[in-house]
TIGUTI-578439 format. One record per atom (N, C-alpha, C): residue in three letters; x, y, z. Coordinates in steps of 0.05 Angstrom, whole numbers, padded with zeros to 5 digits, always signed. Layout:
AlaXYZ
...
This chain:
Unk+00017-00024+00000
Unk+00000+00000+00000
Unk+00018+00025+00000
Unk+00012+00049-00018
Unk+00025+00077-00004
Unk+00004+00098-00011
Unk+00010+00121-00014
Unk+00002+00145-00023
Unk-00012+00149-00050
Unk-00037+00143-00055
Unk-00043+00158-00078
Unk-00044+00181-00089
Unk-00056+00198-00076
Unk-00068+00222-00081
Unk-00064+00246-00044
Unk-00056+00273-00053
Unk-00074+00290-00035
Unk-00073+00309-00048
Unk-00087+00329-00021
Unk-00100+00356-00032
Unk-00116+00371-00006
Unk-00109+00401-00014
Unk-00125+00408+00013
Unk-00152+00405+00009
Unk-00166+00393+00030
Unk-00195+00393+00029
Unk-00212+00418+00046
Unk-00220+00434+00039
Unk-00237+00456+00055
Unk-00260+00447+00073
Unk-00263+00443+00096
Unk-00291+00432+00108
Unk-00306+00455+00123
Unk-00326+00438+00137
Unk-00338+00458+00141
Unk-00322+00456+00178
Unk-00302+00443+00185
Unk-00293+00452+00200
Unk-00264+00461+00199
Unk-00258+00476+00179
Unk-00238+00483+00165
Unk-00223+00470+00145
Unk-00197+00480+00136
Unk-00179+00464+00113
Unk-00165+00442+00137
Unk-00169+00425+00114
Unk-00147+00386+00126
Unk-00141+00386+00103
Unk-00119+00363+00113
Unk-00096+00362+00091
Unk-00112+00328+00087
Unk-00119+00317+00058
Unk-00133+00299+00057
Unk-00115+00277+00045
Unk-00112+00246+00045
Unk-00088+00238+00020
Unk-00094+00210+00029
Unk-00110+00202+00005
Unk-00113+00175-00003
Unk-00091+00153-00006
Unk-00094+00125+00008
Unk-00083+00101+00009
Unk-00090+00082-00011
Unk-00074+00066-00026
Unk-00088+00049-00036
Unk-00057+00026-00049
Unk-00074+00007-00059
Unk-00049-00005-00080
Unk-00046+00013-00110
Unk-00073+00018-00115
Unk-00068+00030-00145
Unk-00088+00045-00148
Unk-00094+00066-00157
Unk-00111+00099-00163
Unk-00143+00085-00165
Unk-00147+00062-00180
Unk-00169+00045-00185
Unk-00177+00034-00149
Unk-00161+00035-00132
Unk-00168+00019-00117
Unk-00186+00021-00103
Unk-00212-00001-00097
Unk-00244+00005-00089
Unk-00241+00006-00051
Unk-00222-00013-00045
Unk-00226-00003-00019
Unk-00193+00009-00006
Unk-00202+00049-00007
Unk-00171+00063-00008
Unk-00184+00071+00020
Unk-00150+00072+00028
Unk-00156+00079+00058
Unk-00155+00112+00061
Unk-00164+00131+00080
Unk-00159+00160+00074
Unk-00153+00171+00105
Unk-00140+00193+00101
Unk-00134+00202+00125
Unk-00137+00235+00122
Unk-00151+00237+00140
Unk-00145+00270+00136
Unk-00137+00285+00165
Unk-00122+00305+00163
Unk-00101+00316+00181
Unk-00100+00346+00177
Unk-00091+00356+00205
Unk-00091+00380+00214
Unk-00070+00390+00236
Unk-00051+00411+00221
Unk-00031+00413+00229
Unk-00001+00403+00225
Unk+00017+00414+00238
Unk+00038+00403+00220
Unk+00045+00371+00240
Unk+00052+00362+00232
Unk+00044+00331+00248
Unk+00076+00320+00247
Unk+00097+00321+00227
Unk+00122+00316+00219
Unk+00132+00307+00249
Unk+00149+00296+00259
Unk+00158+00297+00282
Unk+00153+00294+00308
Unk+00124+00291+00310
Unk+00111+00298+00328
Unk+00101+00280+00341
Unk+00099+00279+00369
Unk+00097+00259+00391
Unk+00070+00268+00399
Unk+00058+00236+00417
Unk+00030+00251+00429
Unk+00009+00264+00409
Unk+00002+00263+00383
Unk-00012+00264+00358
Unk-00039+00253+00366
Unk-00061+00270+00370
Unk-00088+00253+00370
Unk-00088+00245+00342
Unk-00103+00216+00349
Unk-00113+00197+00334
Unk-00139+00182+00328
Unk-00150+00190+00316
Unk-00183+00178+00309
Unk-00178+00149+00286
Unk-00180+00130+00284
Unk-00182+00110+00271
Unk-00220+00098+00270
Unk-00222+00110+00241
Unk-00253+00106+00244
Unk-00266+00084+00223
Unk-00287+00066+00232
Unk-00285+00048+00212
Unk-00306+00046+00191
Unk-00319+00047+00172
Unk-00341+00064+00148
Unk-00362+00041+00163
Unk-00382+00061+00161
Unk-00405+00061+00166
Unk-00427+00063+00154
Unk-00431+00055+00129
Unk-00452+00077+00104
Unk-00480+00070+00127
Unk-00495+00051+00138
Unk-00509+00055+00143
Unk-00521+00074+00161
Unk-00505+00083+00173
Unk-00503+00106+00203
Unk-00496+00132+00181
Unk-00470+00134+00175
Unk-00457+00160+00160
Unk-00470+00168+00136
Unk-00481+00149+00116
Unk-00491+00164+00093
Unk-00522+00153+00092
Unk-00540+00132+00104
Unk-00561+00131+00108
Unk-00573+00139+00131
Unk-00562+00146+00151
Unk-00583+00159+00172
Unk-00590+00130+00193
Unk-00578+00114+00192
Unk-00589+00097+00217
Unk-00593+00104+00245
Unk-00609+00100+00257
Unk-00598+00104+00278
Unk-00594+00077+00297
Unk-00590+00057+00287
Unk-00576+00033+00308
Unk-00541+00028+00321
Unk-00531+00049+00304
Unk-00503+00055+00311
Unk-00499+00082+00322
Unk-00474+00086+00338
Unk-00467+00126+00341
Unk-00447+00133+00320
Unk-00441+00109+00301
Unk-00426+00118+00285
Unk-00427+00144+00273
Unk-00442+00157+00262
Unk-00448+00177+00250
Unk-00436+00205+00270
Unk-00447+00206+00287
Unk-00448+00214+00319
Unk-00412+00220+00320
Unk-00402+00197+00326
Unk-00372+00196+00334
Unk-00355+00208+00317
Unk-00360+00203+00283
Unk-00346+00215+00266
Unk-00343+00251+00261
Unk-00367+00253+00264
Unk-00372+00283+00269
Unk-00361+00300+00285
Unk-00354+00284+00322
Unk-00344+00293+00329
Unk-00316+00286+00338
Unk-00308+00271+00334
Unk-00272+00262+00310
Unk-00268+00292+00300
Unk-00281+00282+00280
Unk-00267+00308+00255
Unk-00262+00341+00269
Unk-00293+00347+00293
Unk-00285+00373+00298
Unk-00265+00372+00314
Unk-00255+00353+00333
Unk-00236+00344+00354
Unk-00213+00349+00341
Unk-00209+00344+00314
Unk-00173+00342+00305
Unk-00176+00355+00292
Unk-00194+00386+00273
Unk-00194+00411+00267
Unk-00183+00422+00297
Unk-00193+00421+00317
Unk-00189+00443+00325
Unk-00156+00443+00352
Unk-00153+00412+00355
Unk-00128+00411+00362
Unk-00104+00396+00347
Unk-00104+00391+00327
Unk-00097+00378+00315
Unk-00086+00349+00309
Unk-00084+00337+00290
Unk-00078+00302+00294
Unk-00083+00293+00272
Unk-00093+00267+00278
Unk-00100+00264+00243
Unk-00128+00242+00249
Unk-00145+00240+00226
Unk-00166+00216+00232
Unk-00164+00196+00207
Unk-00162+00180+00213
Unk-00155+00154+00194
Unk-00190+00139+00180
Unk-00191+00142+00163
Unk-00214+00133+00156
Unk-00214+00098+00141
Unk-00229+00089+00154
Unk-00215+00055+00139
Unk-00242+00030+00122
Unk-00240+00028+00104
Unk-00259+00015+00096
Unk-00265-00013+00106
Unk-00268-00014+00133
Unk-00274-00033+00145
Unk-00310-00038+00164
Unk-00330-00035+00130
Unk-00358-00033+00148
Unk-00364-00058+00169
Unk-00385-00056+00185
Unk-00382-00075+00202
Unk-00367-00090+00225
Unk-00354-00076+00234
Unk-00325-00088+00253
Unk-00312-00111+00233
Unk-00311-00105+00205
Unk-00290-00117+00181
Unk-00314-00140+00171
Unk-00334-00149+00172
Unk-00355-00163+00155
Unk-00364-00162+00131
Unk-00365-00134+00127
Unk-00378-00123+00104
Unk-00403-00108+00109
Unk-00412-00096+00088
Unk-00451-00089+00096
Unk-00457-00106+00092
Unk-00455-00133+00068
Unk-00484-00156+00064
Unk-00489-00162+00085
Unk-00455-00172+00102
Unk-00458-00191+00116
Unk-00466-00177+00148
Unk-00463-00146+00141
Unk-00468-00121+00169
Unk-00504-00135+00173
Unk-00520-00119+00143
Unk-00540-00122+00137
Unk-00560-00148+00150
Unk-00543-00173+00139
Unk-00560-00200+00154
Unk-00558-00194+00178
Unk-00532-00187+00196
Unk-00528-00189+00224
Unk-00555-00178+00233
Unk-00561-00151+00223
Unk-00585-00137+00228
Unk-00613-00150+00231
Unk-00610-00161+00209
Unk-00643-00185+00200
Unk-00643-00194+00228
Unk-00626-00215+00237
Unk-00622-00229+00257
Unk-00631-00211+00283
Unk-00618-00192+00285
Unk-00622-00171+00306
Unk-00660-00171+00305
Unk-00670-00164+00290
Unk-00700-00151+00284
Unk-00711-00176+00291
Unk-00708-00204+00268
Unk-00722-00214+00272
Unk-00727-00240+00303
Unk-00699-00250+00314
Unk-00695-00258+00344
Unk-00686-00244+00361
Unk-00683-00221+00361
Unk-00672-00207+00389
Unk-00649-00212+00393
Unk-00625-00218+00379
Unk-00607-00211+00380
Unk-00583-00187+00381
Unk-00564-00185+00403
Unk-00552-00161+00399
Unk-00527-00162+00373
Unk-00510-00149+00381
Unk-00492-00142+00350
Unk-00471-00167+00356
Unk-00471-00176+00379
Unk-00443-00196+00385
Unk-00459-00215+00371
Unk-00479-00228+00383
Unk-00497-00250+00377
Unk-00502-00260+00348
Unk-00508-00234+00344
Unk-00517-00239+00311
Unk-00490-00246+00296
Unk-00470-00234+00295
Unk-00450-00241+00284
Unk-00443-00273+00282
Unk-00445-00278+00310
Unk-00434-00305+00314
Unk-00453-00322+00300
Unk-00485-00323+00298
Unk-00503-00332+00290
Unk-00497-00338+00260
Unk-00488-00318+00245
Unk-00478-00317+00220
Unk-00450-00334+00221
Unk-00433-00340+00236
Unk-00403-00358+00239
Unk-00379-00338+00237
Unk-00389-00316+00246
Unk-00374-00294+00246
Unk-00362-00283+00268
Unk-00328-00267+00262
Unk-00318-00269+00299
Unk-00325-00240+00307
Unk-00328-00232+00333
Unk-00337-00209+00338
Unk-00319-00184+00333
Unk-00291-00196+00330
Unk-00276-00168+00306
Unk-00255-00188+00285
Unk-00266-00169+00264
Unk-00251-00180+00240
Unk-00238-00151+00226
Unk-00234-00126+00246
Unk-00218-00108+00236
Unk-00186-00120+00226
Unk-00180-00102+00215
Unk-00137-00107+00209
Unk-00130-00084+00207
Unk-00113-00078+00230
Unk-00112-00048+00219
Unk-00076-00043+00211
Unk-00064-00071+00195
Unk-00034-00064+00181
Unk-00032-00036+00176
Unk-00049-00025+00168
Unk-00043-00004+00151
Unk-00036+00027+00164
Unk-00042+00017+00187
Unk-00049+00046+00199
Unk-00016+00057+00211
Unk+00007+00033+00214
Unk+00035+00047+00220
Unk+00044+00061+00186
Unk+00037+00053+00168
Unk+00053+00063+00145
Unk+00033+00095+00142
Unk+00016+00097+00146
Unk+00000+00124+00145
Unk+00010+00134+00162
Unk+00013+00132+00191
Unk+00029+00153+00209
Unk+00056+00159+00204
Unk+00072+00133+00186
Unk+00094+00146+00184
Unk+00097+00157+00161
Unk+00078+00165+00145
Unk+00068+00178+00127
Unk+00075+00209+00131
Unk+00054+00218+00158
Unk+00055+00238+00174
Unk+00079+00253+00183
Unk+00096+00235+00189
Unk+00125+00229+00211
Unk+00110+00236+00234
Unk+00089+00216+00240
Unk+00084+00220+00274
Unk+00097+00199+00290
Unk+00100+00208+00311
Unk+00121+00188+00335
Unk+00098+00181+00353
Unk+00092+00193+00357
Unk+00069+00175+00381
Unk+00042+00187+00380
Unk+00024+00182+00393
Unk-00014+00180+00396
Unk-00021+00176+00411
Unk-00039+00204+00410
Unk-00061+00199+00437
Unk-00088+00186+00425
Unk-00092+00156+00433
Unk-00120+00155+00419
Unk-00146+00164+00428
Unk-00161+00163+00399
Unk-00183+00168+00405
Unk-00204+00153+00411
Unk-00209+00142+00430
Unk-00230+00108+00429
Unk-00239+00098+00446
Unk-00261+00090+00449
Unk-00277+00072+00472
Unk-00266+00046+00468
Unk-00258+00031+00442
Unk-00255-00005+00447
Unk-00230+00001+00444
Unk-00227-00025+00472
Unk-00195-00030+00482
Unk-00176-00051+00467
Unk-00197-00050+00440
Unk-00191-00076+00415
Unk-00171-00061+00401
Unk-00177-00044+00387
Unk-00164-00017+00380
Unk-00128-00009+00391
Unk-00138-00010+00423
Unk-00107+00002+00429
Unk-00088-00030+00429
Unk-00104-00044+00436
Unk-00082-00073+00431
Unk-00069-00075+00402
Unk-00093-00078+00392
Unk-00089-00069+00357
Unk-00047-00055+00346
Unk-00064-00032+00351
Unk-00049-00017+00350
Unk-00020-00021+00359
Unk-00018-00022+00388
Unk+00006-00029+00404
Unk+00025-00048+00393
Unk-00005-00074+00385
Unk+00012-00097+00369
Unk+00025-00089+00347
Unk+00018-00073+00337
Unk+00037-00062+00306
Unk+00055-00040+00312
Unk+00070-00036+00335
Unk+00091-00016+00339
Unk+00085+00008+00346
Unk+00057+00015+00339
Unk+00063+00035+00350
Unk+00052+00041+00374
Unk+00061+00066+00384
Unk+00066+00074+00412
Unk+00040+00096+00416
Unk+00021+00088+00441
Unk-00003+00096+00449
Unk+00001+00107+00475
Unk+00012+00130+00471
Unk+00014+00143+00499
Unk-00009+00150+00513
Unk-00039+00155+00513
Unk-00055+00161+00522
Unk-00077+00144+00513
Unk-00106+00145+00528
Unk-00124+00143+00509
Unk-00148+00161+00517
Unk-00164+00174+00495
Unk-00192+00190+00508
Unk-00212+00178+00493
Unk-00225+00166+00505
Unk-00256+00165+00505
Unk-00274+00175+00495
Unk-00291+00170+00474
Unk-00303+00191+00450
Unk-00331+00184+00454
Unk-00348+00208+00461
Unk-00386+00206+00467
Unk-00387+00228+00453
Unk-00418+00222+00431
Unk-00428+00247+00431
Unk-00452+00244+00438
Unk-00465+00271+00436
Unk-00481+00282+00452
Unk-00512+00262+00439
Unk-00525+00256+00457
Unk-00551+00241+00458
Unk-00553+00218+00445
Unk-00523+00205+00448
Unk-00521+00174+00440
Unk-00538+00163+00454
Unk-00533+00155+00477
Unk-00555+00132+00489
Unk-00586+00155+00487
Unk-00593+00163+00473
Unk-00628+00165+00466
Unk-00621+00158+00442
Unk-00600+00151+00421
Unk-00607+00131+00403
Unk-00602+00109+00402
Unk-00585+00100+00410
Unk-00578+00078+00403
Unk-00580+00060+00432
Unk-00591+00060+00458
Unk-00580+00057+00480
Unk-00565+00035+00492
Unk-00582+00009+00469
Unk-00579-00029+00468
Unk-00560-00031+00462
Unk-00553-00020+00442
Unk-00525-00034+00419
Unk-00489-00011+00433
Unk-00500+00014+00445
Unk-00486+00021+00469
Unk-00486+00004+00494
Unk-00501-00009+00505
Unk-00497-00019+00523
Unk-00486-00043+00526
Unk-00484-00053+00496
Unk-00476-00092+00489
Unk-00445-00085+00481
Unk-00435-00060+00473
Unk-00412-00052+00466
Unk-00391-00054+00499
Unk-00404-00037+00520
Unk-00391-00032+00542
Unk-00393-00061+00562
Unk-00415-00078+00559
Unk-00421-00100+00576
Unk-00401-00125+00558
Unk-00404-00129+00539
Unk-00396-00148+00525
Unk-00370-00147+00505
Unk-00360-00133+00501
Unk-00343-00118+00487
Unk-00320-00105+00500
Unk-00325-00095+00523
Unk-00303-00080+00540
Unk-00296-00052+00535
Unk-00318-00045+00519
Unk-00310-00012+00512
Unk-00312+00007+00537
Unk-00302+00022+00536
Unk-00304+00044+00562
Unk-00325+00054+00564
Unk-00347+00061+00586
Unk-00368+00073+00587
Unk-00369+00105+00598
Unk-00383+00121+00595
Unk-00373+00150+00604
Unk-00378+00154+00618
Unk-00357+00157+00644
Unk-00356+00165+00668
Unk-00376+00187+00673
Unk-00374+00180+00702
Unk-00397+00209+00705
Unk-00374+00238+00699
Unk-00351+00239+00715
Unk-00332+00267+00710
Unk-00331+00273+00686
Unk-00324+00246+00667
Unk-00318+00261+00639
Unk-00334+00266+00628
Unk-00359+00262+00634
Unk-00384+00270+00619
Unk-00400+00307+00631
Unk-00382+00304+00665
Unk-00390+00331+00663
Unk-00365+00358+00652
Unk-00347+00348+00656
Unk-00326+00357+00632
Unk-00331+00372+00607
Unk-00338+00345+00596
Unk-00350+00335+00572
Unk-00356+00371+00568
Unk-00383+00370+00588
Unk-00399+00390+00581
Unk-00396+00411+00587
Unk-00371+00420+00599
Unk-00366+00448+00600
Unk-00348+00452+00584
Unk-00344+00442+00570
Unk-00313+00450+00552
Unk-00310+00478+00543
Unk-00346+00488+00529
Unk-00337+00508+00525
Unk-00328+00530+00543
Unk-00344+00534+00567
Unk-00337+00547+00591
Unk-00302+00545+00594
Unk-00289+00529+00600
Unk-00266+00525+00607
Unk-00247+00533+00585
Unk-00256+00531+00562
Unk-00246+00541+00541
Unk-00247+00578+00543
Unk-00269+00592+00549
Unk-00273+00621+00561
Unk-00262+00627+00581
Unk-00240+00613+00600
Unk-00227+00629+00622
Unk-00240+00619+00652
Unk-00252+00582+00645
Unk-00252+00572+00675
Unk-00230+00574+00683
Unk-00225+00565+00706
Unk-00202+00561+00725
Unk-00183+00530+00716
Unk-00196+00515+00709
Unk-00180+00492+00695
Unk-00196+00488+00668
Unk-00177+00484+00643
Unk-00190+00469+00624
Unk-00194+00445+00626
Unk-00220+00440+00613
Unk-00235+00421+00616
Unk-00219+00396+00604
Unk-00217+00402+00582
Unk-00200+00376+00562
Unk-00178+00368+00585
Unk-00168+00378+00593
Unk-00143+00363+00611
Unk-00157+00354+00632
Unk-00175+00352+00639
Unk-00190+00337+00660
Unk-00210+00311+00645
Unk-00218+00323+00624
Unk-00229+00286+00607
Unk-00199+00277+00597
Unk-00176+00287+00585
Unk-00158+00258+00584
Unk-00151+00250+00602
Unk-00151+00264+00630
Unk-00150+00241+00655
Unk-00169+00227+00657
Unk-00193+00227+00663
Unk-00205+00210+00659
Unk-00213+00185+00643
Unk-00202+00195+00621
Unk-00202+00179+00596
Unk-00179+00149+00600
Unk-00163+00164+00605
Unk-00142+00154+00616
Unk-00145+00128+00628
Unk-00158+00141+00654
Unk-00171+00114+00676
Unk-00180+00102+00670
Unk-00200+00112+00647
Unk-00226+00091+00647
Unk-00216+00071+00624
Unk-00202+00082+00609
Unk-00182+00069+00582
Unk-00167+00044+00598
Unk-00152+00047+00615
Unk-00133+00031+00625
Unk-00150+00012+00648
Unk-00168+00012+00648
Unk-00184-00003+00669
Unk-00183-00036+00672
Unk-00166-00047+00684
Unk-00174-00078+00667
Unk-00206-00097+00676
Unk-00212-00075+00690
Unk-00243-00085+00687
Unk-00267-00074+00676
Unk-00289-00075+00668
Unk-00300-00064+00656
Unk-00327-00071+00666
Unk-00349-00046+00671
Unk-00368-00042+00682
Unk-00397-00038+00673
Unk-00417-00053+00668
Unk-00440-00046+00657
Unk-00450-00021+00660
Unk-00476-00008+00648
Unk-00486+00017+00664
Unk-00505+00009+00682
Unk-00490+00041+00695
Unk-00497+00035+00726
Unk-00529+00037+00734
Unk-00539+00034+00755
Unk-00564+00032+00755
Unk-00562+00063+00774
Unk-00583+00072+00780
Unk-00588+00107+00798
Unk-00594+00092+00825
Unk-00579+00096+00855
Unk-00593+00092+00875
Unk-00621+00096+00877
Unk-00633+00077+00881
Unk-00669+00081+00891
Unk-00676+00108+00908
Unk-00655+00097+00925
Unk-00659+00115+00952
Unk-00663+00147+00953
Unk-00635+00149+00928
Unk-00631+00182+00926
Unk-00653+00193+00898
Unk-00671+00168+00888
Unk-00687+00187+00867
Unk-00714+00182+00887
Unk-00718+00179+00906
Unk-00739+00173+00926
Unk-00735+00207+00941
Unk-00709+00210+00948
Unk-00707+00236+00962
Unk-00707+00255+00931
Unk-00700+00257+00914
Unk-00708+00271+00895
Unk-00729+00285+00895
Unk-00753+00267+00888
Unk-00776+00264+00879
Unk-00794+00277+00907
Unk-00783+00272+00938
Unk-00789+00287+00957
Unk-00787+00312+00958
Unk-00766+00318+00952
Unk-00753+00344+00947
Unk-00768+00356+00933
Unk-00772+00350+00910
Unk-00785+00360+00897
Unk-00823+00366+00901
Unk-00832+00347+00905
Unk-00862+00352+00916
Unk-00857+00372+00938
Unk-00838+00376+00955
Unk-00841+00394+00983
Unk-00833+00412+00968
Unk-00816+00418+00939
Unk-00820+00449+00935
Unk-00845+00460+00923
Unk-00854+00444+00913
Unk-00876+00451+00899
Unk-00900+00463+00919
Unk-00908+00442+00945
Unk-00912+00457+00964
Unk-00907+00481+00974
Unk-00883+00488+00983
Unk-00866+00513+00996
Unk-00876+00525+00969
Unk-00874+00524+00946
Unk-00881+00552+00928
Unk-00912+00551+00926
Unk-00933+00526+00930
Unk-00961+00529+00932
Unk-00976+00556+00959
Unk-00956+00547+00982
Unk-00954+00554+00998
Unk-00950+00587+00997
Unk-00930+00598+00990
Unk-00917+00629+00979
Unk-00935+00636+00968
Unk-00946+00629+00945
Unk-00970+00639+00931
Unk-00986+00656+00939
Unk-01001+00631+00968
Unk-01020+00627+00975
Unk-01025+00649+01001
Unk-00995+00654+01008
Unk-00986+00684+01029
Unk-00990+00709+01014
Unk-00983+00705+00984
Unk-00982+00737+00970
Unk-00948+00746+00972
Unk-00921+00722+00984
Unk-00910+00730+00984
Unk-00886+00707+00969
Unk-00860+00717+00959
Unk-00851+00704+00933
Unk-00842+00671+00950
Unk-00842+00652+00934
Unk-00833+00631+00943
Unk-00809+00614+00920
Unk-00799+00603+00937
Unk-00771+00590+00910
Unk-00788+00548+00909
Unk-00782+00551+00885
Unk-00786+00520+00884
Unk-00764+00508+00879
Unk-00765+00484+00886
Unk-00733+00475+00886
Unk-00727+00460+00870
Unk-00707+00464+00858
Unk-00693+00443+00832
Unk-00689+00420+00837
Unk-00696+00400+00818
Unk-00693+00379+00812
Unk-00726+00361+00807
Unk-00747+00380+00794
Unk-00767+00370+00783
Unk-00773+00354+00769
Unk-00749+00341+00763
Unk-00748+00320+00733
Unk-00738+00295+00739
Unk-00736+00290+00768
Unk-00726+00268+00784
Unk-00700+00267+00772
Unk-00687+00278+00768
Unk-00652+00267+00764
Unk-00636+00269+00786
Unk-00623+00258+00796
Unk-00604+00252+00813
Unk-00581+00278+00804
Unk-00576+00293+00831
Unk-00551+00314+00821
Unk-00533+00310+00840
Unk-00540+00291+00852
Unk-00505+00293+00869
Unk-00511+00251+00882
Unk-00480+00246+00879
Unk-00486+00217+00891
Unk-00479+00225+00930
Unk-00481+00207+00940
Unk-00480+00201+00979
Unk-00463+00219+00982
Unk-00430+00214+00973
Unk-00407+00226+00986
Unk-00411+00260+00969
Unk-00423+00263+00962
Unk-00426+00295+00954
Unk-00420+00301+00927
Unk-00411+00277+00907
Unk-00393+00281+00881
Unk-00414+00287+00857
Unk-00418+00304+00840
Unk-00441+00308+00819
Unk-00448+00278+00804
Unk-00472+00271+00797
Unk-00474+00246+00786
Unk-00497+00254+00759
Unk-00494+00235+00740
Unk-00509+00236+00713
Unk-00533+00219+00713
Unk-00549+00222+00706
Unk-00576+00202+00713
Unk-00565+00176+00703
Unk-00574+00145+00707
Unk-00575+00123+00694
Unk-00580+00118+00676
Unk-00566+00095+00659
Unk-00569+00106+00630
Unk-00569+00067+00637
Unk-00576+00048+00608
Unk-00599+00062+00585
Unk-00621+00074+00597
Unk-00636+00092+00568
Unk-00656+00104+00573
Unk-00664+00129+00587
Unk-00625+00136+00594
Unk-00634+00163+00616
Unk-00636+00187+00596
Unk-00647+00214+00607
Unk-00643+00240+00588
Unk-00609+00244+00591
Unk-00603+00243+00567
Unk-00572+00243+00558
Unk-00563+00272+00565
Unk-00540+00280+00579
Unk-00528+00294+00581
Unk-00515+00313+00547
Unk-00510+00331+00546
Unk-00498+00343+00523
Unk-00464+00344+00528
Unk-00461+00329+00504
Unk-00430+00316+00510
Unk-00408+00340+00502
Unk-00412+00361+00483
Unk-00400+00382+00477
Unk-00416+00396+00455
Unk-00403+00416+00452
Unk-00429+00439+00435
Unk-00403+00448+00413
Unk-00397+00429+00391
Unk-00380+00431+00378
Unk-00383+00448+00353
């Protein structure tokens, strides 16, 4: 494989430097990478390795976050730079026919994405990602921070030389209200990292911290990312203490009182937050995110 083609590409989240992989100019499945910044030399390089998706990215599915993730890839390495590797590997490397049946299977027995695969005689990753050291050294990058929830990925990788100094954890915003099953069979069965509650409130201040908080935010999700990356165990989603959406839900009826009450004097009354039963703080005092599947999704960044 080397270099076919580049060229600057203009997006709509600025110019990348874009430059096709392949055996030969004809070739149907070319690998692409597009990049931002000068990268030559350079250590610690975010890294997005993303794998095609037409049914998520150019049909609109919503049974994957594929679509979701890439989007916010791309604005992630516009705006600090790195590079994102795009790889014609639909399906965790199956193909669509064989993406497509997995699906049937899914609809028609209730199968999740591991299941179905296997159902078909298929292994639950058939990615290869050879290709991805000759593209960085393409770049002249020395090392990577990746970008990724599956810990398939950084083995991957590691196994082919190169060197994964970090990893961060990639959510966007109102994944689990789409997809919440096939997120949850990913992190239970799969070992992908699930999003912490910190980095998810991170997550969501970025822009603030970006305006002159007291710490930026991003250096507080790649620690986290970090942890949750390097974890050798891996954790379903969590369920919400009973207890504390019991006192919620109290809380809340007694403000509604106290302000029925104020009304009812002619004089002003406060009602108290948390009307929507969500949990805002766990026991030891630390901010917490409602339970997920199915919870109202947090906004992961406002990119």
């Amino acid at each position: 494989m080397r270099r076919l083609s580049s060229c600057t590409l203009p997006t709509t989240n600025g110019p990348l430097t874009l430059r096709v992989y392949g055996r030969e100019l004809r070739d149907d499945r070319p690998w692409v990478a597009c990049s931002s910044g000068d990268l030559d030399g350079r250590s610690g390089v975010m890294l997005r390795v993303h794998d095609a998706c037409m049914t998520s990215e150019v049909l609109g599915s919503l049974k994957c976050d594929c679509a979701m993730q890439l989007r916010r890839s791309q604005a992630l390495i516009a705006q600090r730079g790195g590079v994102l590797i795009y790889t014609p590997q639909e399906g965790r490397g199956i193909g669509l026919a064989q993406k497509v049946a997995a699906y049937a299977l899914q609809e028609e027995r209730g199968l999740d994405t591991v299941d179905a695969n296997r159902a078909l005689g298929l292994a639950d990753e058939e990615r290869d990602y050879a290709c991805v050291p000759l593209i960085l050294a393409d770049h002249g990058v020395q090392s990577v921070k990746l970008v990724t929830n599956n810990p398939f990925k950084v083995e991957q990788l590691s196994a082919l030389g190169i060197t994964v100094e970090s990893c961060e954890p990639i959510w966007a915003a109102g994944a689990f209200d789409v997809c919440s099953s096939y997120l949850t069979t990913k992190i239970r069965r799969m070992g992908h990292a699930e999003p912490e509650e910190q980095l998810l409130l991170c997550a969501e201040t970025e822009d603030s911290g970006e305006q002159g908080g007291s710490e930026p935010s991003r250096s507080r999700a790649e620690a986290a990312a970090s942890t949750a990356t390097n974890s050798t165990s891996r954790r379903g989603p969590r369920d919400g203490p009973p207890q504390q959406a019991e006192s919620s839900r109290a809380a809340t009826a007694g403000g509604e009182q106290a302000q029925m009450k104020a009304e009812a004097d002619g004089s002003e009354g406060r009602q108290r937050e948390g009307g929507d039963g969500v949990v805002t703080q766990t026991s030891d005092g630390n901010p917490a995110c409602p339970p997920h599947p199915g919870r109202r999704s947090l906004p992961i960044a406002r990119l």
